[in-house]
C-alpha positions as CSV (number, residue, x, y, z in Angstrom):
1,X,187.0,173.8,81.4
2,X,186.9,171.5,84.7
3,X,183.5,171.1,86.0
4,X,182.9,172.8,89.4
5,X,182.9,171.5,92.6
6,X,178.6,172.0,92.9
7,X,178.2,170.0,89.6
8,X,180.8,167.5,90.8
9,X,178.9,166.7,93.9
10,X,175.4,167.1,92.3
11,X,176.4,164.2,89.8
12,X,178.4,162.0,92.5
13,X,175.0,162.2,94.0
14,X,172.6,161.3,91.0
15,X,175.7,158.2,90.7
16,X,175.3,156.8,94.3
17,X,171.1,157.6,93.8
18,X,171.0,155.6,90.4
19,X,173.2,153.1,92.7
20,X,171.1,152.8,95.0
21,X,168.0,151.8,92.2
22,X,170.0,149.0,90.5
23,X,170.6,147.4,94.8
24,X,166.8,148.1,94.7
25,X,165.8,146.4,91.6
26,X,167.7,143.4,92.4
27,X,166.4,143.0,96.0
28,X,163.0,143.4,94.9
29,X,163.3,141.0,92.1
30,X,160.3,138.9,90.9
31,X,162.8,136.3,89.6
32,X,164.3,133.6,91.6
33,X,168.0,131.6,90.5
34,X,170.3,130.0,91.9
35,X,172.9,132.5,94.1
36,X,175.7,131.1,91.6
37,X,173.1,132.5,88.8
38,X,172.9,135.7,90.4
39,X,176.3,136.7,91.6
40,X,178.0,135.8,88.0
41,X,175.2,138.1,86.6
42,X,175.4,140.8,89.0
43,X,180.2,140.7,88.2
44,X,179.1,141.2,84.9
45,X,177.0,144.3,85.5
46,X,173.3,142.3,85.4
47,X,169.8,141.8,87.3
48,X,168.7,138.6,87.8
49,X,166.0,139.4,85.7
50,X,167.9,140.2,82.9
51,X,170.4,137.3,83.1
52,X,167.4,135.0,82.9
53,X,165.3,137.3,80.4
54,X,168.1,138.2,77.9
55,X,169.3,134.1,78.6
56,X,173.1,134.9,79.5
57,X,175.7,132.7,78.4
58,X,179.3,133.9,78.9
59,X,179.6,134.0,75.1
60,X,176.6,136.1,74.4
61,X,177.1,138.7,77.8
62,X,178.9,141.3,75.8
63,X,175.9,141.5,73.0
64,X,174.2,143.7,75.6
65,X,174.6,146.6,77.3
66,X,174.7,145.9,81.2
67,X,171.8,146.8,83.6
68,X,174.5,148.6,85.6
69,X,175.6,150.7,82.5
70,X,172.4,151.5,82.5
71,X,171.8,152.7,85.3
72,X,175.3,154.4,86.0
73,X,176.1,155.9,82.1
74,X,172.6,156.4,80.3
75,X,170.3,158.6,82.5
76,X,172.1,161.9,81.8
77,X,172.5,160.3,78.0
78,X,170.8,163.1,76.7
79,X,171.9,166.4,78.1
80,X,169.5,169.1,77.3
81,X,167.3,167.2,75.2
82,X,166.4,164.5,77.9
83,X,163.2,166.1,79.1
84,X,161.9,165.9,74.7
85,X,162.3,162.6,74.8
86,X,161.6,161.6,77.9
87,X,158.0,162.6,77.7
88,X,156.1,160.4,75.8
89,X,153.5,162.9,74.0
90,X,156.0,165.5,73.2
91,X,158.6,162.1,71.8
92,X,155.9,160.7,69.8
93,X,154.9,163.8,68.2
94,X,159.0,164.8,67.5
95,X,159.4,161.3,65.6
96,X,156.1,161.2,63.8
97,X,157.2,164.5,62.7
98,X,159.9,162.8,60.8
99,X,157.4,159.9,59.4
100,X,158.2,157.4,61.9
101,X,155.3,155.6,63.4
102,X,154.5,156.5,66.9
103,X,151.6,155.4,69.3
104,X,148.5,157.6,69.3
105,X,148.2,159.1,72.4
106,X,144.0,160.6,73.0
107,X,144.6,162.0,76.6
108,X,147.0,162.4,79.9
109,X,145.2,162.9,83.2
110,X,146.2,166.2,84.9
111,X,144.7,167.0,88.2
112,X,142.7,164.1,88.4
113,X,140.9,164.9,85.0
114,X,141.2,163.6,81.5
115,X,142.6,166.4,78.9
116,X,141.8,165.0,75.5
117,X,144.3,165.3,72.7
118,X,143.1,163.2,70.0
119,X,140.6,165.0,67.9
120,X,139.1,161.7,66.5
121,X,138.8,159.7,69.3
122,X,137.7,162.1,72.4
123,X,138.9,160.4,75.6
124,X,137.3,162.7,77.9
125,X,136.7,160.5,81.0
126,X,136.6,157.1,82.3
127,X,133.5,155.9,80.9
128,X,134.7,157.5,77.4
129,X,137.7,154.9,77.7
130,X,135.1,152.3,78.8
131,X,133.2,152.7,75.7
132,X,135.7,153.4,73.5
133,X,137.1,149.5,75.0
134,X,133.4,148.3,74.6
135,X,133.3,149.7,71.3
136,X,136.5,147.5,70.3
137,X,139.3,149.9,71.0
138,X,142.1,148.9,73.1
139,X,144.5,150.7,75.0
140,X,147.5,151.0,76.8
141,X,147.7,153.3,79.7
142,X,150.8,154.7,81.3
143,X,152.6,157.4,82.6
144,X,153.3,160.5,80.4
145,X,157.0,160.1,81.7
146,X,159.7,157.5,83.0
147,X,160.1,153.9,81.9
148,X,160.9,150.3,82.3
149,X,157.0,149.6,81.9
150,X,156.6,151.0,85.2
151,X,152.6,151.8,85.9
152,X,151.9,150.5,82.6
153,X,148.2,148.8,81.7
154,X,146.2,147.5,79.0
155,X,142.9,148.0,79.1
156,X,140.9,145.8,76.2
157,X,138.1,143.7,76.2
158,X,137.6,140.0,76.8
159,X,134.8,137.9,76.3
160,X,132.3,140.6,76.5
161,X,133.9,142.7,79.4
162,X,136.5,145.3,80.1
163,X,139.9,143.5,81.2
164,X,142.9,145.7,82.8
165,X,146.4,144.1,82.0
């Protein structure tokens, strides 16, 4: 059955919007090369910072999938199931599930407030993360959903003090 007009337009949208992200990514790029550099990665479908973080050669380009594949093909990659394993708590507990390792997760902030969820290791608040840190715990902090190791910190200790990333 041909998809309707609505849900023709609605993904036309999410394609120019994703679009719009890998422009965005490149623009705001932390990594500098030469514009030679950057336009024979950006034919082939990649960021500057992936050219220069996967080290693109012409022979090894096709070992990868391209940033703009990425962006374009794999966000809707999942259909119904996207939101499962999009979120990391609900993820980690499908795969451990199956006796894969996953991370521990102790807590996710809602409202401002720490819920716990680990019942060894009660994350309750800030200063329960401090202590847990000064008591030789590290951890990584992040958002419950997304990726790209946006908003992500570690938070260990150092010397005798708390360090963040």
């Amino acid at each position: 059955m041909p998809e309707s007009l609505p849900a023709r337009v609605l993904t036309f949208g999410r394609t120019l919007r994703n679009l719009q992200r890998f422009v965005r990514s490149e623009f705001h790029s932390p990594v500098s090369a030469p514009v030679g550099r950057r336009l024979w990665a950006l034919s082939r479908g990649f960021l500057t910072e992936s050219c220069v973080r996967y080290r693109l050669r012409p022979e090894t380009v096709d070992e990868y999938v391209s940033d703009l594949e990425r962006y374009l093909r794999t966000p809707r990659i999942n259909g119904p199931f996207a939101e499962a394993l999009n979120n990391k708590i609900v993820f980690s507990r499908i795969v451990a599930s199956y006796g894969v390792t996953a991370p521990e997760y102790y807590a996710f902030i809602e409202d401002g407030a720490f819920r716990p969820i680990n019942t060894e290791l009660r994350i309750r608040s800030v200063d329960d993360l401090l202590d847990a840190v000064e008591g030789g715990h590290w951890f990584v902090v992040k958002p419950w959903s997304g990726g790209s190791g946006v908003r992500v910190m570690a938070v260990t200790q150092e010397h005798g003090r708390v360090a963040v990333d």
